[in-house]
C-alpha positions as CSV (number, residue, x, y, z in Angstrom):
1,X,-7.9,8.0,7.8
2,X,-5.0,6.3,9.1
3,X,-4.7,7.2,13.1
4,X,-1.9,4.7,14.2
5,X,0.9,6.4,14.4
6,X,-1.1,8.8,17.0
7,X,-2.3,6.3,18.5
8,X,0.1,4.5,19.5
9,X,1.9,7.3,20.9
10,X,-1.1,8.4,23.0
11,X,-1.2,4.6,24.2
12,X,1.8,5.1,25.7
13,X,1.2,8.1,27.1
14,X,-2.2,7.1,28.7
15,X,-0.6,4.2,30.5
16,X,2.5,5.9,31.4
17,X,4.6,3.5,29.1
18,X,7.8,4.8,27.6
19,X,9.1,3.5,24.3
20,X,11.5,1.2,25.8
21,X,9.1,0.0,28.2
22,X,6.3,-0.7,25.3
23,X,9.5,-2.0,23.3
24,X,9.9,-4.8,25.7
25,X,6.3,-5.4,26.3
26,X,5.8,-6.4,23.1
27,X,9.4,-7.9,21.9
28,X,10.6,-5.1,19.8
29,X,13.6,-2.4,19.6
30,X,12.8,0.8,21.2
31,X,13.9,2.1,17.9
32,X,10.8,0.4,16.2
33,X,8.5,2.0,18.2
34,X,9.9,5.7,17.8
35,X,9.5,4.7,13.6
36,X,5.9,3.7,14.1
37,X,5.5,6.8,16.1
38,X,6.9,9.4,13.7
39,X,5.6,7.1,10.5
40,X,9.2,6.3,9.4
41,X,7.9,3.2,9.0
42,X,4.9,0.6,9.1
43,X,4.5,-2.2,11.0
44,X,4.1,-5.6,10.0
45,X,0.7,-7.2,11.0
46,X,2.3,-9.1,13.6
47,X,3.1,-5.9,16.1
48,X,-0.3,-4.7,15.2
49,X,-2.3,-8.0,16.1
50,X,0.3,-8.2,19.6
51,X,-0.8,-4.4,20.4
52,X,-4.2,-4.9,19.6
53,X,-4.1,-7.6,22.3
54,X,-2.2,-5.9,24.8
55,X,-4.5,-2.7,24.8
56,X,-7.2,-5.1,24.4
57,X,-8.9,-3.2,21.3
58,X,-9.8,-4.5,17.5
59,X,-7.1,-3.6,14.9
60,X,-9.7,-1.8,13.6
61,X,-10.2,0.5,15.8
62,X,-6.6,0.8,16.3
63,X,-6.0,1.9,13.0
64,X,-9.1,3.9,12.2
65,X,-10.3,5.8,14.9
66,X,-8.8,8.7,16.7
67,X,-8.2,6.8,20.6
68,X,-7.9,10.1,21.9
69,X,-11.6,10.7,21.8
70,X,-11.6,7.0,23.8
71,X,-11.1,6.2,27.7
72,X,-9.2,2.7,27.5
């Protein structure tokens, strides 16, 4: 099962981030972020190896697992 789109919203959430904010962080539009969010769209590798790093967790994980089951 495919947990991103969750997951990054609960990302956000844990660390008090809003979308602009993560936006920023990692050098895309707000409006990206809201489309990864609501599965609108999928992002490239590139976003998903740059929030990998900045959570500091596999892509694997990212994608696969539930994060809301994880303290991070």
């Amino acid at each position: 099962m495919n947990y991103l789109a969750k997951n990054i919203k609960y990302i956000r959430a844990l660390k008090g981030l809003s979308q602009e904010r993560l936006a920023e962080d990692l050098k895309v539009s707000r409006s990206r972020i809201s489309s990864y969010e609501d599965k609108r769209a999928s992002p490239p590798i590139e976003f998903l190896i740059s929030l990998s790093e900045y959570i500091n967790i596999s892509m694997d994980v990212l994608i696969k697992e539930n994060l809301n089951n994880l303290e991070l």
